[in-house]
C-alpha positions in Angstrom: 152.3 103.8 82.4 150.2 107.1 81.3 148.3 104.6 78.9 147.4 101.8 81.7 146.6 104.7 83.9 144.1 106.2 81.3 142.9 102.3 80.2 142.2 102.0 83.5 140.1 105.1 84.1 138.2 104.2 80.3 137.2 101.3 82.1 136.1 102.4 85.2 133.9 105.1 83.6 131.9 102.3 81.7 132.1 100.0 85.1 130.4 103.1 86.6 127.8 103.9 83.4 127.0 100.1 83.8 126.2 99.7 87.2 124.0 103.2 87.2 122.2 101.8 84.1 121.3 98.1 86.2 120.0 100.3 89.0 117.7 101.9 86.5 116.5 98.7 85.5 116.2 97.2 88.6 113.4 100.1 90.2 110.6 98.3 91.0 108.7 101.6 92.5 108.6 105.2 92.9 111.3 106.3 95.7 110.8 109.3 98.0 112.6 112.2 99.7 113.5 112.8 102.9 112.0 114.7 105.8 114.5 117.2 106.3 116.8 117.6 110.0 114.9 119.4 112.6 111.9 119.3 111.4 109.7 120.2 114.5 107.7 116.5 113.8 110.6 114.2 114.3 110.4 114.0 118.3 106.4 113.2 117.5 107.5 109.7 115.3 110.1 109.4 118.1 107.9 109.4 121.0 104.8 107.2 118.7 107.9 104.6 118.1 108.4 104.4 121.8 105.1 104.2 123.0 104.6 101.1 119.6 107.3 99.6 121.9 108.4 98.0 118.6 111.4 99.5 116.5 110.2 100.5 113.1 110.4 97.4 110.5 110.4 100.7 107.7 113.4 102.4 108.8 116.1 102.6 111.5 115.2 105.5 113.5 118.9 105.9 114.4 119.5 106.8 111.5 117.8 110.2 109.8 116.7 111.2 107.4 113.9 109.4 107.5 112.3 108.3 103.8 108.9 110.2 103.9 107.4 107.2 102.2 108.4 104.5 105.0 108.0 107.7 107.8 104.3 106.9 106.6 104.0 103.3 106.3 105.2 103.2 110.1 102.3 105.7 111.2 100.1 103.6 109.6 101.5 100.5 110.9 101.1 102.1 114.2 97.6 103.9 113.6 96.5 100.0 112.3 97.9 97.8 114.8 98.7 100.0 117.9 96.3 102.9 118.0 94.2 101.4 120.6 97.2 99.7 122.2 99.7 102.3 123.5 96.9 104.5 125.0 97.8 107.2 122.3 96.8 111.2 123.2 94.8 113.2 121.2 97.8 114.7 121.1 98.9 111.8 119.0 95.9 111.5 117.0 96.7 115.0 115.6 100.1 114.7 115.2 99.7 111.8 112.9 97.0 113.4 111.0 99.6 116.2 110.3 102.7 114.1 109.3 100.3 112.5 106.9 99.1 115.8 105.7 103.0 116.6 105.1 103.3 113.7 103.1 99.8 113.0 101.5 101.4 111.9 98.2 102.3 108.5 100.4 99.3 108.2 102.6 96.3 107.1 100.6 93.7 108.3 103.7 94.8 111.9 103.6 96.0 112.5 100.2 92.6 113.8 98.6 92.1 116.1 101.7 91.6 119.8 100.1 92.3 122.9 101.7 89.5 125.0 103.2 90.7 128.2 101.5 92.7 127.6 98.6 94.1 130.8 97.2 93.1 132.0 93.4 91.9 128.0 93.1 95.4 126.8 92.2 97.8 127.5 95.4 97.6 125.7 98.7 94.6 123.4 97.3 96.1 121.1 99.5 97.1 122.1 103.4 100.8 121.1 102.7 101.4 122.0 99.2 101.7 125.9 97.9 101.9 124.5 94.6 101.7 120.7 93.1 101.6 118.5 90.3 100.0 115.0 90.1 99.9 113.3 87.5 100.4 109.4 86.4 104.4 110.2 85.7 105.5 113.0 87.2 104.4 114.5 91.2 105.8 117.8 92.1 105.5 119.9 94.9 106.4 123.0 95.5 107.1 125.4 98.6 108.5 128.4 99.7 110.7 128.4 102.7 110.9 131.5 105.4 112.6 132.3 108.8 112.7 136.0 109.8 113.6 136.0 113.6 114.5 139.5 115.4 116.4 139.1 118.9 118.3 141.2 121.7 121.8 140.1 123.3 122.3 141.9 126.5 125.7 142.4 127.8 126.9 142.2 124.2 129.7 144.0 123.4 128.0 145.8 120.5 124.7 147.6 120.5 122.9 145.7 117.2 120.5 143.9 117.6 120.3 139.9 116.4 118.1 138.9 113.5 117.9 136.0 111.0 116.5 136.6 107.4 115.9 133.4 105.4 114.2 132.9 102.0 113.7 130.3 99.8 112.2 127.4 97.7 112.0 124.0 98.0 110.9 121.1 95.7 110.3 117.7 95.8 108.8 115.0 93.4 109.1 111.9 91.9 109.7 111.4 87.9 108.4 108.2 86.3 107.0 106.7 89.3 110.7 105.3 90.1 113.1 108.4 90.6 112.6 111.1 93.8 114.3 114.3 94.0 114.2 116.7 96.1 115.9 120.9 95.9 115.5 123.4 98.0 118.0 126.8 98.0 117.7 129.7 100.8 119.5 132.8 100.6 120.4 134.3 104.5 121.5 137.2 106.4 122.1 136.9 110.1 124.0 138.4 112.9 124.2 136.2 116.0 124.4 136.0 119.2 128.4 136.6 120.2 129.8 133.3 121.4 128.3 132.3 117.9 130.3 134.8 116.4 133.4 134.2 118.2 133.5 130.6 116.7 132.2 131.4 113.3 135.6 133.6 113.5 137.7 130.8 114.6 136.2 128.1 112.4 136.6 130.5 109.4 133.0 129.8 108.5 129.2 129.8 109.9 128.2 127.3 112.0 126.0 124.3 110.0 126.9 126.3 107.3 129.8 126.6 104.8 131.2 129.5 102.6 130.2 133.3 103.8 130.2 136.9 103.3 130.7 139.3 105.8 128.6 142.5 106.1 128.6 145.3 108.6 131.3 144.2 110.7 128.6 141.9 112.6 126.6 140.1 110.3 126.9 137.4 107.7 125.5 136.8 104.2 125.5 133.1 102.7 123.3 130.8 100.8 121.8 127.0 101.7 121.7 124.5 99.0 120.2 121.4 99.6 119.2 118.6 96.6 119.7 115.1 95.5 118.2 112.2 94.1 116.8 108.9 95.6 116.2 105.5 93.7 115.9 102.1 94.9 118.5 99.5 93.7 115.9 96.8 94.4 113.0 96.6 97.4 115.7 96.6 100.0 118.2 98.3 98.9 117.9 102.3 98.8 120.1 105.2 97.0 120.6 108.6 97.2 122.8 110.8 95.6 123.5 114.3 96.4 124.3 117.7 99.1 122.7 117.6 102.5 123.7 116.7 105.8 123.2 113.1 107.8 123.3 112.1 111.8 123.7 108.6 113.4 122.3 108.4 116.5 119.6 108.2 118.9 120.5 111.1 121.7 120.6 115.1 121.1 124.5 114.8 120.3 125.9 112.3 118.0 129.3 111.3 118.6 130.3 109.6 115.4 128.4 111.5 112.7 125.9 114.7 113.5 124.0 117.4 111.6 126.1 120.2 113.4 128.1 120.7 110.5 127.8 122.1 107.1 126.2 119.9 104.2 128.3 117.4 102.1 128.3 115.7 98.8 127.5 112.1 99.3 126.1 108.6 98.2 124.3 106.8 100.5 123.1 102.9 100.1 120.6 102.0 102.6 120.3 97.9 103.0 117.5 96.5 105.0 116.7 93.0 105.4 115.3 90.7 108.4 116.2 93.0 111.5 119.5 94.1 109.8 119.7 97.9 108.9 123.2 98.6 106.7 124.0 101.7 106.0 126.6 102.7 103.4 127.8 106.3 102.6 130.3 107.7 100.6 131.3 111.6 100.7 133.7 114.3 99.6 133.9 116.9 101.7 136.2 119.6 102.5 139.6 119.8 104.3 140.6 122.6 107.0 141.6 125.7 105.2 141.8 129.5 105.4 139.1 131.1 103.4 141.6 133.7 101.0 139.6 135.0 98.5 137.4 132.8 95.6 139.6 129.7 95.4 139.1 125.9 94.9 138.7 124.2 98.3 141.1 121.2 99.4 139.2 118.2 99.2 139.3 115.4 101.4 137.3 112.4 101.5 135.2 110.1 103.6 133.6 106.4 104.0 131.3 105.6 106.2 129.4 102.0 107.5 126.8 101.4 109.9 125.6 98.2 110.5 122.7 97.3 112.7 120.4 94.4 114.5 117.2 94.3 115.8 117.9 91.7 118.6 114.3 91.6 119.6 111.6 94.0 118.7 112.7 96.3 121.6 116.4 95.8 121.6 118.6 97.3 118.8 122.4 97.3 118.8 124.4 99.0 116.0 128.3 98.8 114.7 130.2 102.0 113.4 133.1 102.6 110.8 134.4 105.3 109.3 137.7 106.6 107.7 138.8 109.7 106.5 141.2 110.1 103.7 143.1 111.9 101.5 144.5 111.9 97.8 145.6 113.6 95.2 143.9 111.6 92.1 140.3 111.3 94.0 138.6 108.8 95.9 140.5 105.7 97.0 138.7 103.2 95.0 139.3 100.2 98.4 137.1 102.4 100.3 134.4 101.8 98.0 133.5 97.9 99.0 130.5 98.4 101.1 131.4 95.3 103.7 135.4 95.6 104.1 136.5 96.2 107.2 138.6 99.5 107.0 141.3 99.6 109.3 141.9 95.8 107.5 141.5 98.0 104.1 144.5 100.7 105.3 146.9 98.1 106.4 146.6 96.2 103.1 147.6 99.7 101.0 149.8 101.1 103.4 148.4 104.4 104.1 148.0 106.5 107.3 144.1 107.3 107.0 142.3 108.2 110.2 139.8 105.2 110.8 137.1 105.5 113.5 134.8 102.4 115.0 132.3 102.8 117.3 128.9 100.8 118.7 125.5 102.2 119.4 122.1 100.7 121.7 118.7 101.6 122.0 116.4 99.4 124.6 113.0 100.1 124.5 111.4 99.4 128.3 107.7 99.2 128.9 106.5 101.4 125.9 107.9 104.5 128.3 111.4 104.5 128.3 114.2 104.5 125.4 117.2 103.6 127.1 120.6 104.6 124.5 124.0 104.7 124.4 126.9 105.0 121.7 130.7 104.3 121.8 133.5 106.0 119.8 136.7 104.9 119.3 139.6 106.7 117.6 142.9 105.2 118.6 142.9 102.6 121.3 145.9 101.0 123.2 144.1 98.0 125.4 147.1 97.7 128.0 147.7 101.0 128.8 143.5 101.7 129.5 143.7 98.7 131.6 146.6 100.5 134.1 145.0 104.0 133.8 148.4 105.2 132.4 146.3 108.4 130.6 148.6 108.0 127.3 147.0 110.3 124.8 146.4 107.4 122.2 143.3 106.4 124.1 141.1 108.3 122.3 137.6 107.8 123.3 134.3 108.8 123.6 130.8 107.6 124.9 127.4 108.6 125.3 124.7 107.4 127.8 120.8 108.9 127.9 117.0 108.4 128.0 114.0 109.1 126.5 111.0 109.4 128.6 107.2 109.4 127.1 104.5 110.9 129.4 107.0 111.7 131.7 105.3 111.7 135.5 102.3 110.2 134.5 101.7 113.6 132.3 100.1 113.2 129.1 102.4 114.5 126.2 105.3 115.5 128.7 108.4 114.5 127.0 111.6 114.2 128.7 115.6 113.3 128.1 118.7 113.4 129.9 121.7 112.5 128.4 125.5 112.0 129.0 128.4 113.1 126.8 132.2 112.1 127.6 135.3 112.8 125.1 139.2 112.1 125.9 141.7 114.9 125.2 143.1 114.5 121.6 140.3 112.5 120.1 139.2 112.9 116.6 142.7 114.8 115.5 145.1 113.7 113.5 148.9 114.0 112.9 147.6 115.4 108.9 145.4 118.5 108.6 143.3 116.8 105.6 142.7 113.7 107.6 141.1 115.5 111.2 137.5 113.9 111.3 136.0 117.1 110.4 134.5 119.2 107.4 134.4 122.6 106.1 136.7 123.7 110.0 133.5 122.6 112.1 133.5 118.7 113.5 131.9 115.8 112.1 130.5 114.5 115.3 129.9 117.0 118.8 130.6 120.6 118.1 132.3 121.0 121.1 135.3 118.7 119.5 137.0 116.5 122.2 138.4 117.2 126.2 135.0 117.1 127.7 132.3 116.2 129.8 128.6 117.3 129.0 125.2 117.2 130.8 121.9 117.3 128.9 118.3 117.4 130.1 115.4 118.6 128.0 111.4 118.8 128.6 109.5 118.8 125.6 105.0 119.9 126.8 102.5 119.6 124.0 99.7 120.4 125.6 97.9 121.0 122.5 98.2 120.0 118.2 99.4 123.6 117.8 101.3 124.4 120.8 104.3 123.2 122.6 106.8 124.4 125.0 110.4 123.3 125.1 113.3 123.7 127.9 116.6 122.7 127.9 119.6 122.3 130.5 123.0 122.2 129.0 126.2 121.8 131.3 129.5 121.5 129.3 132.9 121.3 131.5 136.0 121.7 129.0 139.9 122.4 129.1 141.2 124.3 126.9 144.8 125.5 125.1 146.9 128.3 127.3 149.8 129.5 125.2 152.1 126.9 123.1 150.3 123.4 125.2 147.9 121.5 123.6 145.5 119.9 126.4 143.3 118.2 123.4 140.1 119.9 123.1 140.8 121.6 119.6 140.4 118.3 117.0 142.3 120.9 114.6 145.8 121.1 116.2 148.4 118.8 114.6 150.7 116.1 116.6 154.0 118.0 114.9 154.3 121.4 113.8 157.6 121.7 112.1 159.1 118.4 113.8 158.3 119.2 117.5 155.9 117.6 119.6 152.4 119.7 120.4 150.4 117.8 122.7 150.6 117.9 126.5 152.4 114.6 127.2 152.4 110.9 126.4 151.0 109.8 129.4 148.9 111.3 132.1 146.1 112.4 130.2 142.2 113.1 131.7 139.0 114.7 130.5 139.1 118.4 131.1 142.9 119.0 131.5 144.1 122.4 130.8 142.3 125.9 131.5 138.7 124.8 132.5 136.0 126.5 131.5 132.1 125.3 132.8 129.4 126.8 130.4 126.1 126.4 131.4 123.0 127.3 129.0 119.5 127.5 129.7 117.1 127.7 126.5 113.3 128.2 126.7 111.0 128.1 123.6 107.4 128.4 122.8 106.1 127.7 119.4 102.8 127.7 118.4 101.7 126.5 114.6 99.5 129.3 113.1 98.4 127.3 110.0 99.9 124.0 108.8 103.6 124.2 108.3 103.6 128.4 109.8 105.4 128.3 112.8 105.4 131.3 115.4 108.4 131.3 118.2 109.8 133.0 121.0 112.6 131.9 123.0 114.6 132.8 125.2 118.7 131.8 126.5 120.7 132.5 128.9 124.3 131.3 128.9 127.4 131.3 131.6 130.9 131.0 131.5 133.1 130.5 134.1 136.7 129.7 134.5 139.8 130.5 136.3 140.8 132.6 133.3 139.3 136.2 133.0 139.3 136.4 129.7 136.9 133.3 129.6 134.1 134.5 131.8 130.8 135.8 130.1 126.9 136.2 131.2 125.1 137.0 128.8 121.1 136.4 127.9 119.3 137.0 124.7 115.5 136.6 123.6 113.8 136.2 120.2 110.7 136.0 118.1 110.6 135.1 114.9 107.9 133.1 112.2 109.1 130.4 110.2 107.0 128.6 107.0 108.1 125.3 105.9 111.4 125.5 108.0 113.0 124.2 111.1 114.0 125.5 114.2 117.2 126.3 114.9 119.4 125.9 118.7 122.7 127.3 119.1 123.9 125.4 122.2 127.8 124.9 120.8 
């Protein structure tokens, strides 16, 4: 048996070295990296798809990343066919020059543009670039990534005040005109506001992030990685290999896969023929734990499709699968067919594995409005839904929100409102390893499940450089009291040692259990001081309230902070 075993494994290895060596053969050009999550341009594509009132043919903008090289052939698509079309802003104009700036190495119009005051001759020649490389086989460019970002909590129950200290590097190229890459590494200190705190200490870890050091009681010490690889297979079908995070999605919140979480190892295969986007992705990631010292980490893997259809150039509708798993000998080779149907998959081997589907829209009306919607389902009993019985297995969730352009007739006013509803018990699972969640913090909504949530957000541009941001968030939760599980934690079990945990079998609605309403109000202004050097201040104020003392809190903070090749951060958990 030890010999077939080992055979077997002989041959997969060579199955494996065979199929990387075809997709080496099969490049037929150079590939690119993606523009990282949060980047402050994303809402600008966003709003230029809208107002195209076509959906990209480049690239599914429900799902991100997007490919830097296709990011640019849709703003040139648009800048070719639309620009006079969609009564585009100057605004507009700018923003496009600058996310073609960010990327010259795939826009041809932009790419010799030279900097007006390169330093010592050889850094920041170009606007974009600190350092690059350019020649027929091998691009490189090079940047160095900062944050710092000082901040006062009042009503905090300690005196220190809030700061985050990030440096680092980031690279990106292409090698042979065929293979991308991309690396970037920051090393952090931070102490945050307290709610953030509280949950870091009950998640075991930093929130978005993964492993951590504690420093002076208050603060935390950990390091970023980010870096893979990106090929494609053949013109329409893409790969990436390597550690970073993904969302599916068009609102603020996804509710099958977000960016809230820490980063994962993965391969992705991105299909995209006729109006059909198919998204494949493959991951290993790590099971709920107690961090004990320097240790190995449980492992527990995950599979993930999303399939999607361009009914008509303004109407998209998208399918969702996923499945969680464990084992003991690595990944579960069935899983690894790109267009099985999994919960078909799990009832062929037998296994218990925690499989999610879900459905997603986007309607594009009158190049203003981005109508969208998305649909998860956990564990679903048909008759018992139907009578409104409540029984726990209905585990659902659904989202419902807009995107408006130019709200009010206001040139670059930008505004969304968006709906977020989760059943008690959803996304858990009766084994620890196969909760639909990674590194302690969820795979889809922060807020984990037994909820109802209320967005709105007002994004101004009234200039290139300067914008100004607002956002509304209303979340109405119920929580645990004592030994009762009302189904907002994902992490607690079914059993614990044999006995039943959960509230009841039947008679289950949204926000049972200990209520708690938390509203947050978040203001920013950020204003670009030279291409890529951001300069912010914000400011938040957050309430708690709930029929449990213990669970009330007021509190407000304010920052102000510069950030160079980075992202903005919101901590509205």
């Amino acid at each position: 048996m030890f010999l077939e075993i080992t055979y077997l494994a002989t041959e997969m290895k060579k199955v494996l070295l065979l199929v990387m060596a075809s997709f080496y053969l099969l490049v037929l050009s150079a590939q690119s990296s993606y523009i990282p999550l949060g980047n402050d341009f994303y809402g600008a594509m966003e709003r230029l798809e809208i107002k195209s009132g076509v959906f990209s043919p480049h690239y599914n903008s429900t799902i991100k990343p997007y490919s830097r090289a296709k990011a640019i052939d849709f703003m040139e698509m648009i800048n070719d066919n639309f620009y006079e079309d969609i009564l585009i802003t100057g605004v507009d104009r700018q923003n496009l020059y600058y996310i073609s700036k960010d990327n010259k190495e795939w826009s041809p119009e932009y790419g010799d543009i030279l900097s007006k005051r390169p330093v010592f001759r050889r850094f920041y020649k170009y606007p974009a670039e600190f350092y690059s490389v350019d020649e027929h086989n091998f691009k490189l460019k090079i940047n160095p990534l900062l944050h710092f970002q000082l901040g006062y909590e009042q009503d905090a129950t300690i005196d220190d005040n809030l700061f985050l200290n990030k440096r680092g590097i980031e690279a990106r190229g292409v090698i042979g005109n065929k293979i991308g890459f991309y690396t970037a590494f920051t090393e952090n200190q931070a102490r945050y506001p307290e709610f953030i705190r509280q949950q870091n200490a009950f998640a075991n870890t930093v929130a978005g992030e993964a492993n951590f050091k504690v420093f002076n009681t208050t603060g935390v010490d950990y390091i970023s990685p980010v870096a893979y690889i990106t090929l494609p297979v053949i013109k329409e079908i893409d790969l990436q290999f390597g550690y970073d995070k993904n969302f599916i999605g068009n609102g603020y919140r996804s509710l099958v896969l977000s960016d809230n979480g820490a980063p994962y190892t993965f391969l992705k295969l991105n299909t995209k023929v006729w109006r059909l986007n198919y998204q494949n992705i493959f991951a290993e990631m790590v099971a709920p734990h107690q961090r004990i010292g320097d240790r190995v980490l449980p492992k527990k893997y995950g599979a993930f499709h999303h399939l999607s259809l361009d009914v008509t150039d303004r109407f998209n509708i998208g399918l969702f699968e996923a499945v969680m798993f464990d084992r003991s000998n690595g990944f579960e080779l069935n899983y690894l067919n790109p267009v099985i149907f999994y919960r078909g998959i799990e009832s062929v081997i037998g296994s218990g594995d925690n499989v999610l589907i879900g459905m997603d829209f986007k309607a594009n009306i009158k190049k203003r409005l981005l109508l969208y919607g998305q649909a998860v389902v956990d564990d679903y009993q048909f008759f018992e839904f139907i009578k409104g019985s409540g029984l726990w297995q209905n585990k659902l969730g659904g989202q419902l929100g807009f995107k408006y352009v130019d709200a009010l007739g206001i040139s670059n006013l930008d505004a969304q409102g968006e709906i977020n509803i989760v059943r008690p018990y959803t996304y858990g699972h009766r084994d620890t390893a196969l909760i639909y969640a990674h590194y302690n913090q969820p795979l889809a909504h922060p807020a984990g499940a037994n909820f109802r949530e209320f967005i709105g957000i007002l994004n101004y541009q009234p200039s290139y450089k300067l914008r100004f941001t607002g956002k509304l968030t209303y979340l109405t939760q119920g929580v645990d009291t004592g030994s009762v599980k009302y189904g907002a934690n994902i992490f607690e079990l079914y059993f614990v040692n044999g006995v039943w945990q959960y509230k009841s079998l039947l008679d289950n609605q949204v926000g049972q259990g200990v209520q708690i309403n938390t509203f947050q109000a978040d203001l920013g202004v950020t204003y670009m001081l030279r291409h890529n050097l951001f300069f912010d201040l914000n400011y938040t104020l957050r309430k708690s309230e709930s029929e449990i003392v213990n669970f009330q809190k007021t509190t407000s903070y304010v920052s102000a902070g510069v950030r160079l090749n980075m992202w903005k951060r919101g901590y509205d958990y």
